[in-house]
C-alpha positions as a printed NumPy array, in Angstrom:
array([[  5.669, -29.471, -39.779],
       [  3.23 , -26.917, -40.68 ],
       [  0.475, -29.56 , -40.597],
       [  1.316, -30.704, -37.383],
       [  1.658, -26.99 , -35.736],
       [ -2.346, -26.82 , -36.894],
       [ -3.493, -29.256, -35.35 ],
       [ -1.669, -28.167, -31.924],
       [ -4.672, -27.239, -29.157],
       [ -3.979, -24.148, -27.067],
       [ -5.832, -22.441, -24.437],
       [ -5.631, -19.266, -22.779],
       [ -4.217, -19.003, -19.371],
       [ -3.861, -16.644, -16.465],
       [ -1.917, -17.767, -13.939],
       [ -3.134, -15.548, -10.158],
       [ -4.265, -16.554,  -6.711],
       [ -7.04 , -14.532,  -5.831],
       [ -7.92 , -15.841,  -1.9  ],
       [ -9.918, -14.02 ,   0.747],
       [ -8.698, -13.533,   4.519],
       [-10.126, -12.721,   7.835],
       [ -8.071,  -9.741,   8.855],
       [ -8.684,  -9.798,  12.701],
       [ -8.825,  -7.129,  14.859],
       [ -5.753,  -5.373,  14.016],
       [ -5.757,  -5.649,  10.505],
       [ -9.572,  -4.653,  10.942],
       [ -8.573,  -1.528,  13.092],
       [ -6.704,  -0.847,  10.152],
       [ -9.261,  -1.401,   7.229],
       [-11.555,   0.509,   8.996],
       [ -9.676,   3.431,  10.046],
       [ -9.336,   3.709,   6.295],
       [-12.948,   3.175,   5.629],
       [-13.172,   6.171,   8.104],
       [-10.595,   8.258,   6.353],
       [ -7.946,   7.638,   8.77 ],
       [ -4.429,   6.019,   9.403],
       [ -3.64 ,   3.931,  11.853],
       [ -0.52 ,   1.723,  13.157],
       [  0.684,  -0.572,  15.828],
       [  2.789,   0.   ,  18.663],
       [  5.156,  -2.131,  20.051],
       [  6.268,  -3.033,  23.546],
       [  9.681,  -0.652,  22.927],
       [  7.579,   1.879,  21.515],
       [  8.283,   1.211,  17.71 ],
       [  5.138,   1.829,  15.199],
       [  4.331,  -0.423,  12.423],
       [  2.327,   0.825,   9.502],
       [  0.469,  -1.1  ,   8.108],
       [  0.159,  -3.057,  11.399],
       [  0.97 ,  -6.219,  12.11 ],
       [  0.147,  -8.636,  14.431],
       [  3.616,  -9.765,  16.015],
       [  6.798,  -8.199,  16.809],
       [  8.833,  -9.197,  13.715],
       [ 11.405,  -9.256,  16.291],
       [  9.957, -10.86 ,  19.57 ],
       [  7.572, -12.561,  18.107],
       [  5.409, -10.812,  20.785],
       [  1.68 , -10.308,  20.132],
       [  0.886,  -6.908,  19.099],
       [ -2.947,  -5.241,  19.597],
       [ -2.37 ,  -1.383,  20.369],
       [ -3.442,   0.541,  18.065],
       [ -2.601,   3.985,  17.156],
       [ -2.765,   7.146,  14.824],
       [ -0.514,   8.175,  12.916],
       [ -0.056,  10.502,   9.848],
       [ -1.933,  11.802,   8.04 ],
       [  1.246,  12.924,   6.879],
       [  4.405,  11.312,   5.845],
       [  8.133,  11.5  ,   4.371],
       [  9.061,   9.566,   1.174],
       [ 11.772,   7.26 ,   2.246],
       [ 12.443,   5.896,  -1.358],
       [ 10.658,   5.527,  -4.454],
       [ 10.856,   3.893,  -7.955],
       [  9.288,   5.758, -11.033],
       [  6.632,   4.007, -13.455],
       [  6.365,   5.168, -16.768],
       [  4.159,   2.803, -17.746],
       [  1.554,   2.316, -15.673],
       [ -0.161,  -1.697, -16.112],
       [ -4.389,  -2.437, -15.877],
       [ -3.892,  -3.175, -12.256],
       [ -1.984,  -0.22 , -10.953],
       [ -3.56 ,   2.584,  -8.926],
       [ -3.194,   5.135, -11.375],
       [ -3.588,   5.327, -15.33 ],
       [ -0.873,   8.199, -15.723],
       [  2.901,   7.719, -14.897],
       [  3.217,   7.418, -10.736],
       [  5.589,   6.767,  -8.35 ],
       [  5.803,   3.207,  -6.089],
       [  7.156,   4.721,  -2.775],
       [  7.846,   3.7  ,   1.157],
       [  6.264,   6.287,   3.361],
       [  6.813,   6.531,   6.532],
       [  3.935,   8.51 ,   7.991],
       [  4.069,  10.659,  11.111],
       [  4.382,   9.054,  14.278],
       [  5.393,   5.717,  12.336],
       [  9.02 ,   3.542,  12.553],
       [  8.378,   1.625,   9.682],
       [  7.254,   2.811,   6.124],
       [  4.198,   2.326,   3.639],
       [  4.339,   1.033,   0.332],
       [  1.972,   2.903,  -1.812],
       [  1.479,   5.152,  -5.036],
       [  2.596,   8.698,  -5.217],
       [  0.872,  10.873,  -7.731],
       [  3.46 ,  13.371,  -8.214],
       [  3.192,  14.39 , -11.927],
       [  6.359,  13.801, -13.038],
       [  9.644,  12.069, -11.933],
       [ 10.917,  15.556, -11.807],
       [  8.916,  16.335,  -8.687],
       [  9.427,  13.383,  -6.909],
       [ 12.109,  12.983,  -4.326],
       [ 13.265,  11.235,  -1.241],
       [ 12.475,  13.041,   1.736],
       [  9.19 ,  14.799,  -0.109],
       [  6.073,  15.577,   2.241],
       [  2.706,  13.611,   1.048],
       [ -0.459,  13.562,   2.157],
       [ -3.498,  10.787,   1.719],
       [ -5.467,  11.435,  -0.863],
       [ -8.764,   9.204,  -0.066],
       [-11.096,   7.29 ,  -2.247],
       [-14.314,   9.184,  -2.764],
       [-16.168,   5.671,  -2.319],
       [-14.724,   4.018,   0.864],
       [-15.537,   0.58 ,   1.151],
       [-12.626,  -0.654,   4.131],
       [ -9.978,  -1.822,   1.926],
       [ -6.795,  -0.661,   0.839],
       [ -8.458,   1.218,  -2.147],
       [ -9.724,   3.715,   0.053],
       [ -6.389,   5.462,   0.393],
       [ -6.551,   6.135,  -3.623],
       [ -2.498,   7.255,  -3.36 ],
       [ -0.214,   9.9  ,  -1.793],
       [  0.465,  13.37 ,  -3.226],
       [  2.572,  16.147,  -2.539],
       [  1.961,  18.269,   0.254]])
């Protein structure tokens, strides 16, 4: 048996699916609000506000192109803790995954929370953006959320 396990081929795999999209115009309004240091959403017909926007009423199915400001700041709706952080997370120090619902918003944000500590995180906590030094119009430019 030993033989036969030495003889055995193996290859390293990584199973992802790394694609690129054309965001359109409201998923462009929002990239490049961020770009510009700035949060934006998108309002419905019965006034609701979706951030990140999206481009139908999850509801109606209606089309959906009015874009508006929100935040900067926001409320902590729920969280979950991570000790650990992985390569790919935000942060390289222990962080919080959280839905933020920022001012003038219905729905809530998932993003990082750099609070320090589980200690200091809670639901209903005031954050604020803290931006990317480097904007580029993605995501990354809204590094995480901290306390405010």
């Amino acid at each position: 048996m030993a033989e036969a396990d030495s003889k055995r081929l193996t290859a390293a795999h990584t199973l992802e699916y790394p694609y690129r999209r054309s965001v359109g115009a409201v998923m462009g309004a929002f990239f490049t609000a961020l770009r510009d240091r700035q949060l934006v959403g998108v309002r419905a017909r019965d006034g609701r506000v979706f951030v990140p926007p999206v481009e139908y009423d999850p509801e109606s199915g209606e089309s959906l192109d009015e874009i508006v400001p929100v935040g900067p700041g926001g409320v902590v709706t729920t969280w979950a803790w991570v000790e650990k952080p992985r390569p790919k997370h935000p942060l390289d120090r222990p962080f919080a995954w959280a839905l933020v619902r920022l001012d003038g918003a219905t729905s809530a944000m998932l993003h990082a929370v750099d609070a320090g500590s589980a200690a200091t995180m809670r639901t209903g906590m005031r954050v604020k953006p803290r931006w990317n030094p480097e904007p580029a119009g993605t995501i990354h430019d809204l590094s995480c959320f901290e306390p405010e």
